[in-house]
C-alpha positions in Angstrom: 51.9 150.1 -170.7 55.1 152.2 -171.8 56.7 151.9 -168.3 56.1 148.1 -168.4 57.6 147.9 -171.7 60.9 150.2 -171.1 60.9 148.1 -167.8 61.3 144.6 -169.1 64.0 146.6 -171.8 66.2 147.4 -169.1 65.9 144.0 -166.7 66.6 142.1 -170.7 69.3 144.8 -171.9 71.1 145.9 -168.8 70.8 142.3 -166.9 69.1 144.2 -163.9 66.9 142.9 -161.2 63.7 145.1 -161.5 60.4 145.5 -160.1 57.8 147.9 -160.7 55.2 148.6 -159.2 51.9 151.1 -160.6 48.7 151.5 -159.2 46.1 152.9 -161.1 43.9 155.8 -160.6 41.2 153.2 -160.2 42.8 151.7 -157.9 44.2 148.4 -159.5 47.6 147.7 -159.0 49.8 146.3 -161.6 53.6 144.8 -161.1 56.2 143.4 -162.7 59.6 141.6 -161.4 62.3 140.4 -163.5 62.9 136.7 -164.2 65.3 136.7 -161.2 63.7 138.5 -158.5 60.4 138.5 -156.2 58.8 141.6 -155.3 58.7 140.5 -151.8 62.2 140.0 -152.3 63.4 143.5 -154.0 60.9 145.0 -151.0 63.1 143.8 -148.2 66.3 144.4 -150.0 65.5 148.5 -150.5 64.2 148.2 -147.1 68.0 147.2 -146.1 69.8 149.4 -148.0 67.5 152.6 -147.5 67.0 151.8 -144.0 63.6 152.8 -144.5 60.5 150.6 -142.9 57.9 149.3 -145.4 56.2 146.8 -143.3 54.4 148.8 -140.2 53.8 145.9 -137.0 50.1 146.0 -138.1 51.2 144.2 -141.7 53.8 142.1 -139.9 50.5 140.7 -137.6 49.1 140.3 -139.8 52.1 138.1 -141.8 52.6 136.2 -138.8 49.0 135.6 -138.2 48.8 134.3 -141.8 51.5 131.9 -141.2 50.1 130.7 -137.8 46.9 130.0 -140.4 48.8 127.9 -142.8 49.8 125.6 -140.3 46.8 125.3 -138.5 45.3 124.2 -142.3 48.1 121.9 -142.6 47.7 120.2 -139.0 43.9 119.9 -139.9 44.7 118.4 -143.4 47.5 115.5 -141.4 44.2 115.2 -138.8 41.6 114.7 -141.6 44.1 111.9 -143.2 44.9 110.4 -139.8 41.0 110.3 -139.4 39.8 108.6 -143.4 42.8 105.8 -141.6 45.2 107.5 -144.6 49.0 107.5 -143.5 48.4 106.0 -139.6 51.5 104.3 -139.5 53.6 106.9 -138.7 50.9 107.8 -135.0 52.2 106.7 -131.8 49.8 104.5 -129.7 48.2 108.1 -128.0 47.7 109.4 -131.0 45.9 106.1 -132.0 44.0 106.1 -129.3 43.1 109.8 -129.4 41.4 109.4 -133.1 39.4 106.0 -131.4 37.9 108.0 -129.0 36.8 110.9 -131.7 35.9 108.6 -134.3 33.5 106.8 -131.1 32.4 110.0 -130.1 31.3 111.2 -133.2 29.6 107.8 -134.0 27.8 108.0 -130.6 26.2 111.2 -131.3 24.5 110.1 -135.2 23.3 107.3 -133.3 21.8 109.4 -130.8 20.4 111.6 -134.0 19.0 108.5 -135.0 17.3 107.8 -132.6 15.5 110.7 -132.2 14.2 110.9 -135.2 13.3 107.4 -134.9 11.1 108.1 -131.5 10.1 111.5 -133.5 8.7 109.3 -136.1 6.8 107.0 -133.9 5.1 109.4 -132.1 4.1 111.4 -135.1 2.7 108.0 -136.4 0.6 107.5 -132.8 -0.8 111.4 -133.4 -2.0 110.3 -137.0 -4.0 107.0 -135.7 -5.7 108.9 -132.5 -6.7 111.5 -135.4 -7.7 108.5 -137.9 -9.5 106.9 -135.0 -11.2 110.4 -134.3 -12.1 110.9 -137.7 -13.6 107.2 -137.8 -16.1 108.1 -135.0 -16.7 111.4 -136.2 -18.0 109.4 -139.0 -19.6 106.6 -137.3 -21.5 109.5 -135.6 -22.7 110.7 -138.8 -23.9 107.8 -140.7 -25.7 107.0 -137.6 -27.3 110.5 -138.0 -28.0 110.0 -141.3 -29.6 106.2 -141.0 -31.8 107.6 -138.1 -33.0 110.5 -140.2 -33.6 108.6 -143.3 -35.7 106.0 -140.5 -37.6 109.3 -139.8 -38.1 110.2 -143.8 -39.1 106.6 -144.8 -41.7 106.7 -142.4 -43.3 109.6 -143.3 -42.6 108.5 -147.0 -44.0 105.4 -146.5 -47.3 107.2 -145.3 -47.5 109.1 -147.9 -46.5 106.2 -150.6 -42.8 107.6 -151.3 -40.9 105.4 -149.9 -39.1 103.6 -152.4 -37.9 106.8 -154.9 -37.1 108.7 -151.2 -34.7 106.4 -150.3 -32.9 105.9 -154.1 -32.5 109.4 -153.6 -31.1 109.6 -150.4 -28.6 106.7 -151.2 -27.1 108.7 -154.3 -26.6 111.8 -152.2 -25.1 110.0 -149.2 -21.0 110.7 -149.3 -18.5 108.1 -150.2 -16.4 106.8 -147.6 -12.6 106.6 -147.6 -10.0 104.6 -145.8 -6.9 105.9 -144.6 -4.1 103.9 -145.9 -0.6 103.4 -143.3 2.5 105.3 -144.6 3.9 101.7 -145.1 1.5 99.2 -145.7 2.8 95.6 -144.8 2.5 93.4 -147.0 0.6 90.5 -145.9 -2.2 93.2 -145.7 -2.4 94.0 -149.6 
């Protein structure tokens, strides 16, 4: 904190350009520049004047691939405004025509989405009525079971003068039946 302090002294008192530059045991790095300078700026001019190289060709890659990046995000911005029809004026007819032929493109494949998820749907709804229809006869099957055993019982009730009570009995244990309702009832059904 003292040699930031006796730093922005000097640049204030002796009109110097300055920049400092400390890095921590830890590891953080702290700076300071002058009101008139960059650090990028005092960088290049020691490396000038000492002749000494700062920047290896790895960081200057890397500098360059940076750049290369910023433009690529700028074209991409242009393309996204050229795409939401923002600022189309200034496109020449191939340009126009270029962006028609995305814009289709991509609007051909969501329709093709949708319809796959449309056909998806209908044949999961043509699964669920062969499995309703299933569990109807399953059922049917059973309540015939159950009306040809309770024949059975009543007869051997009726023999033995239980007939009536027997089949009470049977009626309050027999098990409700449901109905399964569409996903989207029509209307004119309800």
């Amino acid at each position: 904190n003292g040699l930031m302090k006796k730093a922005k002294e000097i640049a204030v008192l002796c009109d110097a350009r300055l920049s400092l530059v400390i890095f921590a045991p830890s590891g953080k790095m702290h700076d300071y520049c002058s009101h008139s300078t960059h650090l990028a700026q005092m960088l290049d001019e020691y490396q000038r004047l000492t002749g000494k190289r700062l920047w290896d060709a790895k960081h200057e890659n890397l500098s360059n691939e940076i750049d290369r990046i910023k433009k690529d995000n700028e074209r991409m911005q242009v393309e996204l405004r050229h795409m939401k029809a923002e600022d189309i004026t200034s496109l020449h007819f191939r340009e126009l025509m270029a962006i028609e032929y995305a814009l289709q493109n991509g609007l051909d494949n969501i329709r093709d989405k949708k319809n796959e998820i449309y056909k998806r749907k209908i044949k999961n709804e043509e699964i669920l009525e062969e499995e309703n229809m299933h569990l109807n006869c399953v059922l049917q099957q059973q309540q015939q079971e159950m009306t040809s055993a309770m024949e059975v019982n009543g007869r051997d009730q009726i023999e033995n003068g239980y007939h009536h009570q027997a089949v009470m009995d049977f009626q309050s244990q027999m098990p409700f039946g449901f109905r399964v309702q569409p996903m989207q009832p029509n209307l004119q059904d309800i």
